[in-house]
N, C-alpha and C positions, 0 to 999 in steps of 0.2 A: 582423470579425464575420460570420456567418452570416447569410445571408438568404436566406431561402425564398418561392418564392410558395406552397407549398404552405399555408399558414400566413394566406394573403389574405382576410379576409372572417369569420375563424372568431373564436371568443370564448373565452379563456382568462381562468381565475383565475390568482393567483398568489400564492400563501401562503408568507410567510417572503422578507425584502430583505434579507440577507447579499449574499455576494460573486458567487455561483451565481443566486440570485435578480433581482439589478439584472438581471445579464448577460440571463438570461429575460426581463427585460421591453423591454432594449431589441432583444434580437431579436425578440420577437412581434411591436412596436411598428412595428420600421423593415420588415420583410416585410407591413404592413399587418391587422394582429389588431387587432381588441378585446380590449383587458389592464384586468381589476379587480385591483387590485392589495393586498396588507395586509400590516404588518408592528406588533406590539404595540411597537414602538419610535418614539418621534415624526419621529427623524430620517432615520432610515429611508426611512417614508413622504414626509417630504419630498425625499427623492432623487428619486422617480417622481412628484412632484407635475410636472402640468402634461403628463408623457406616459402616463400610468393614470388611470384612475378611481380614485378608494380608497373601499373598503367591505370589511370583515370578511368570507369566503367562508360563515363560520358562520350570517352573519345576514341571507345573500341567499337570494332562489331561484337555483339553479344550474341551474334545466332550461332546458335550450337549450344548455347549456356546451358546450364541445369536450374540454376538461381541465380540472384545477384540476392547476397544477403546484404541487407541494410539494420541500421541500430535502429529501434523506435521511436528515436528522437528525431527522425528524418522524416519530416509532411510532407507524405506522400501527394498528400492534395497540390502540393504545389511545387515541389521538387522535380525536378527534369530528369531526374532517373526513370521515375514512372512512366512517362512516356517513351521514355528510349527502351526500356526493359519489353514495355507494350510492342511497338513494333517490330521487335525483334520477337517478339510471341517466348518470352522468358518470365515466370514468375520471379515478382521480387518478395522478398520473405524474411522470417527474423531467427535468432538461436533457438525461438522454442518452435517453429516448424522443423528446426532441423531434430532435433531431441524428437518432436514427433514420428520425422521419417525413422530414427533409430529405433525404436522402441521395439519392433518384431524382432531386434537381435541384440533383445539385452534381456537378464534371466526375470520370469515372470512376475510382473508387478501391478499396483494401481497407480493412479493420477489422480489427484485432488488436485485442482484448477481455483481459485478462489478470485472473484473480481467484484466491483462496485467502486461509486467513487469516492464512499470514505469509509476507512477502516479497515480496508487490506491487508494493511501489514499485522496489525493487530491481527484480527482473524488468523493468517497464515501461520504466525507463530506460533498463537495457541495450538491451532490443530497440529501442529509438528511436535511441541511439548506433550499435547495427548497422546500421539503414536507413539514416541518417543518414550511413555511412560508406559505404557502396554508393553514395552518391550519388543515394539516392532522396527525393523531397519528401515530409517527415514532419510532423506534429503529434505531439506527448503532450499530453493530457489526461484529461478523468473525474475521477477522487480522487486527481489528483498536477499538481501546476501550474495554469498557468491553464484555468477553464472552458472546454469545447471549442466552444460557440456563442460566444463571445469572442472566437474565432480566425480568423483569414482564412482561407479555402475552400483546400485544397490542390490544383494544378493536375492535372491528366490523370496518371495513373499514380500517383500518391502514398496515401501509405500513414499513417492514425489509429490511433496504439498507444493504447488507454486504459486507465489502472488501475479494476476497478471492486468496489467492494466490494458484498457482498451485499445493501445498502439500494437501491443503486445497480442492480442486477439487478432486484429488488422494483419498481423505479418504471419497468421498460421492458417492453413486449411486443412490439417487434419490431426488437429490436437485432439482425440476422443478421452475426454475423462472420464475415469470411472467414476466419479462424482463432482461434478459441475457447481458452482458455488455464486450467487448474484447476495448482495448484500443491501446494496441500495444502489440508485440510480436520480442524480441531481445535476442540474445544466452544470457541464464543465467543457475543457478544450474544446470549444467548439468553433475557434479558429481552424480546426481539424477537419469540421464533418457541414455536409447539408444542415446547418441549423441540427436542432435537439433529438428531431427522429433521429436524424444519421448518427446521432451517440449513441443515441437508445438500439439500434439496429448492431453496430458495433459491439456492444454489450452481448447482443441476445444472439450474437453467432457462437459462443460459446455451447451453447444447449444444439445447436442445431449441428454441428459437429460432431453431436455423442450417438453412437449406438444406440439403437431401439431397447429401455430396458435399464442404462444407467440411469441412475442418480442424478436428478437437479436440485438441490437446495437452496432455495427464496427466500429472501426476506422479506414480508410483503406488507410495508408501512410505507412505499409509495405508488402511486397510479405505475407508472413505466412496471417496476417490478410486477405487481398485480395483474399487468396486462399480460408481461413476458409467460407466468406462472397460467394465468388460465389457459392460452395459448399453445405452452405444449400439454396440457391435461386435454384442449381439443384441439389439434392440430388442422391446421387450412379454414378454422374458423375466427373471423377477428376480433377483436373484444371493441375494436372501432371500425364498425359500419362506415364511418364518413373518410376514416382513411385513404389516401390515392394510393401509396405503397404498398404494393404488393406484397404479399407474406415473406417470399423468400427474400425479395431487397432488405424486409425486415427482421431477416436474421432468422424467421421461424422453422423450426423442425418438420415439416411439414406431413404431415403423413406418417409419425413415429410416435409412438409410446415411450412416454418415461413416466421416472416412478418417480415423482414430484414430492416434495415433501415443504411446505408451509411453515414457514415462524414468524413470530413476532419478540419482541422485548417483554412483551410482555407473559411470555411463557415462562420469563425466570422469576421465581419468588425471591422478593426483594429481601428475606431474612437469611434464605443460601447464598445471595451474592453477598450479605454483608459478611460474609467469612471468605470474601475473593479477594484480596488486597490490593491487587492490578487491574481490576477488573470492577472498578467502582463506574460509577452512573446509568443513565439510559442506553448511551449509545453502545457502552462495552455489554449491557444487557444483550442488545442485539448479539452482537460478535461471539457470546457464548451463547443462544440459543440457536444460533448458525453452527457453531465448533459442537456442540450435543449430537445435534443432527449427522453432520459428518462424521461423529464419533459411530453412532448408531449405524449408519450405513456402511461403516467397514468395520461392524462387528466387533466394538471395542467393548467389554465391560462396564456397565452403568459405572462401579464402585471405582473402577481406574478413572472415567471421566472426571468424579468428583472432587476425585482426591488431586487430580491435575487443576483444576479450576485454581481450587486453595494456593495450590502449589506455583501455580505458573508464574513469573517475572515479568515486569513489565518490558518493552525495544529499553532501549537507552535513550535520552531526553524525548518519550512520548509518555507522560502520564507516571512518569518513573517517581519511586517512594525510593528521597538518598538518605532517609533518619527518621527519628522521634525525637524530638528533645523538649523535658518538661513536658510531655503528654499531649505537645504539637509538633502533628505528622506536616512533613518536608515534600515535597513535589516538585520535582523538575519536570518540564512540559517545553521544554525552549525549541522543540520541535512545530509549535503552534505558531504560525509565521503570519497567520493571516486572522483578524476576526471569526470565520466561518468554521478556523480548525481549534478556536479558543473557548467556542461557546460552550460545545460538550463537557472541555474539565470545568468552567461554570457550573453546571447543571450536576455533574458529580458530587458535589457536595450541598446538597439545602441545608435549611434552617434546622435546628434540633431544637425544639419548643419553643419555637417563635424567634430563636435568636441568630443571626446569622452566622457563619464562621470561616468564610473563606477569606485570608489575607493576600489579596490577588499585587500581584509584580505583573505588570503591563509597561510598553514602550520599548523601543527602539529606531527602527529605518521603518516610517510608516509606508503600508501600501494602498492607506484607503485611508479618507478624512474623518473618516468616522467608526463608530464601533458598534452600528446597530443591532450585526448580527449577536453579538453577546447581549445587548438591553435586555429580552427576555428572562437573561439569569442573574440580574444586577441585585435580585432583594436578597441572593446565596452570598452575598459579598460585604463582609464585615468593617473591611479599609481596602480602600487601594493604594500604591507604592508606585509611583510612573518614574519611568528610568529612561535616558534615551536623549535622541532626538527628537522623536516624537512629546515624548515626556510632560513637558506645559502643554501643549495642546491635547493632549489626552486627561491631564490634571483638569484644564478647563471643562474639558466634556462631562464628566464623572462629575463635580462636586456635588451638581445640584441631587446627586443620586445617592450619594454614600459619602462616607471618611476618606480624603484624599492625601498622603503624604508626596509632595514632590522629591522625592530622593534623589534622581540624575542617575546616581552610580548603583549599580546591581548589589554591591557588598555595603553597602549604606542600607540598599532597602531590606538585605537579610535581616540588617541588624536591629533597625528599629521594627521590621514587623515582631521579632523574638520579641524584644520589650511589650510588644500590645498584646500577642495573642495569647486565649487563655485554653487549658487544658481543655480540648476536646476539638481544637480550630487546625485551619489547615491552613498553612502558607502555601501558596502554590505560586511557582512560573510559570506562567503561561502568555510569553506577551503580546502575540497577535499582533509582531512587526518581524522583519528579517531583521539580521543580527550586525550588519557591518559596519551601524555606524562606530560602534564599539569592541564588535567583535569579530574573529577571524571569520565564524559560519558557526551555526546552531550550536552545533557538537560544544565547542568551545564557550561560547555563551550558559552553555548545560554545566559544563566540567568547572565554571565559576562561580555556578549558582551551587555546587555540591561543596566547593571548599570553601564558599562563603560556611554555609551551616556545619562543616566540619570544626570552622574556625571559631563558633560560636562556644566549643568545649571548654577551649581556656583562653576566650576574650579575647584574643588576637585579630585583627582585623585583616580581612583578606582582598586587596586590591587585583590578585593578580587578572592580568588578560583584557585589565581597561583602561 
């Protein structure tokens, strides 16, 4: 755990005891704060009974506060804390503002910051795997693992990779990375913000937070990103003339020098990726010529990068390899909950001389009638397997496109895709639905797709979890 004395003396709220929240209070607590603590859950609060106060932040006076820490998941936009916290002229703020305020009394290190709206976690792991493999003292944290004030202070030279998503950006004003990380930028929560700028602006306070001189690394295969990137190479100049928003509203650096560094996908040679085994298609293209880049700017060894690429693993059910059997590689992806996060493992695999080979496992709890965003990658798909609730009405959509089997049950469709695919094909799950109508949550939907293919060794049929 984290302990600051910066943190001695001071008084903090603390709204919302999930996992991120306990963590906040026994760091404020054991660095010496006063912690009020609240959570509309009884048991909750009785977690921190006995090291917080409990009392509602809604129904206190807050002046005097230092913070009212809140979890990310709390819309500011529309939440009554934010106003109550306003009036009482108190920032409200998240665990990595506070890791921020710590960091002048913790032993000397870097930050790697990583954000965009897809492929975060991705990204963040690899770069931890890469430091990780140089032999440098690392953490991952932020929005991927455990809490980073949970974690023990990393020694002299060591290096904080954290995933952070833009709610996560929102709750800090003085995160400075030593290398700032934008991946892509595409309409999301925008229940959150003013329309798509306010995402985009969200996004780009990351860079405007850093020091004259660190590190920004872009991906810049969208307009937002491209704009973000020329913007700080010329700071208070817009790359949209007709814009009303002000530079600073939009998150810019304004006035500061950074050392920008440019990628695309297309800077990886598609014959060294095919020796990354985790890191197949376009979109993981990006995420390693983002992880290069970061590797480069904290001075990591070409030859260690490489050899991490090879090396790296994929999360657990995103894009994960659970076998080979008979010369047909296995893919769990039961992390793919929606079309838009299905399409990329699509596209992972094309044709190999004309012939298609991906044996796609699709359905569950549909969230969308349809599966446009995957159409695009439909000619990489050999058969499809629909399972589910969804199931016939994804069968329906699909025939007119490719080979459809109606399986229902996930351990039916391991079995029959084995029987079709041939050496060189890829069964993959990916089913671009949530998991409940069958299963407990993702994870478990994943852990059934692995012993289906484990049970494939010696013919035994594996129903468990449906």
């Amino acid at each position: 755990m984290i302990v600051s004395s910066v943190f001695a003396g001071k008084t903090y709220a603390v709204l919302g005891l999930a996992r991120s929240g306990l963590t906040v209070v026994d760091t404020l607590v054991a660095s010496g704060a006063r912690v009020v603590a609240w959570d509309n859950r009884e048991e909750a609060r009785a977690a921190v009974a006995g090291k917080a106060e409990l009392a509602d932040p809604l129904e206190i006076d807050l002046s005097g506060f230092d913070g009212v820490v809140v979890s990310p998941g709390v819309p500011l936009n529309r939440h009554p804390i934010a106003m109550q916290a306003k009036l009482a002229g108190v920032p409200v703020i998240g665990d990595i503002e506070l890791f921020a305020l710590a960091r002048p009394t913790l032993p000397p290190h870097k930050v790697v910051g990583i954000t965009g709206t897809n492929g975060k976690s991705t990204t963040t792991a690899l770069v931890h795997h890469i430091v990780e493999q140089a032999g440098i003292p690392t953490r991952m944290g932020g929005n991927i693992g455990l809490p980073i004030l949970g974690q023990e202070p990393l020694p002299d030279g060591g290096v904080y990779v954290l995933e952070l998503s833009s709610y996560q950006i929102d709750l800090t004003r003085s995160l400075d990375c030593d290398v700032a990380v934008l991946l892509n930028i595409t309409p999301d929560h925008l229940d959150r913000y003013d329309g798509f700028e306010g995402y985009v602006a969200s996004k780009a306070r990351l860079f405007a937070m850093q020091s004259a001189g660190h590190v920004a690394v872009i991906a810049t295969e969208d307009e937002p990103s491209r704009s973000i990137a020329h913007n700080l190479r010329h700071p208070g100049e817009s790359r949209d003339p007709a814009s009303s928003v002000a530079p600073e509203e939009r998150g810019e650096a304004s006035l500061r020098w950074h050392d920008v560094k440019e990628v695309t996908a297309a800077d990886i040679d598609p014959a060294a990726q095919s020796g990354w085994p985790s890191l197949q298609g376009p979109h993981n293209a990006q995420n390693a010529a983002v992880a290069i880049a970061v590797a480069q700017a904290l001075g990591i060894d070409e030859s260690i990068t490489v050899a991490a690429l090879a090396s790296y693993a994929s999360l657990p059910h995103r894009m994960q390899a659970v076998g080979t059997r008979g010369g047909v590689l296995y893919v769990n992806d039961s992390k793919a909950t929606n079309p838009a996060s299905t399409a990329p493992a699509l596209a992972a695999w094309p044709p190999v001389d004309g012939r298609p080979r991906i044996h796609w496992i699709v359905g569950g709890l549909a969230k969308t009638d349809n599966l446009d965003e995957c159409a695009p990658h439909f000619g990489n798909v050999a058969h499809a397997y629909t399972i589910g609730e969804a199931g016939h009405m994804f069968a329906d959509l699909l025939r007119p496109h490719m080979a459809v089997d109606d399986s229902e049950m996930l351990s039916a469709a391991v079995r029959r895709a084995a029987r079709v695919a041939q050496p060189g094909d890829v069964v993959l799950l990916s089913p671009a639905c949530a998991s409940f109508d069958q299963f407990r949550d993702f994870e478990a939907r994943g852990d059934a797709f692995a012993a289906a293919v484990a049970a494939l060794d010696n013919g035994t049929e594996a129903e468990a979890g449906q």
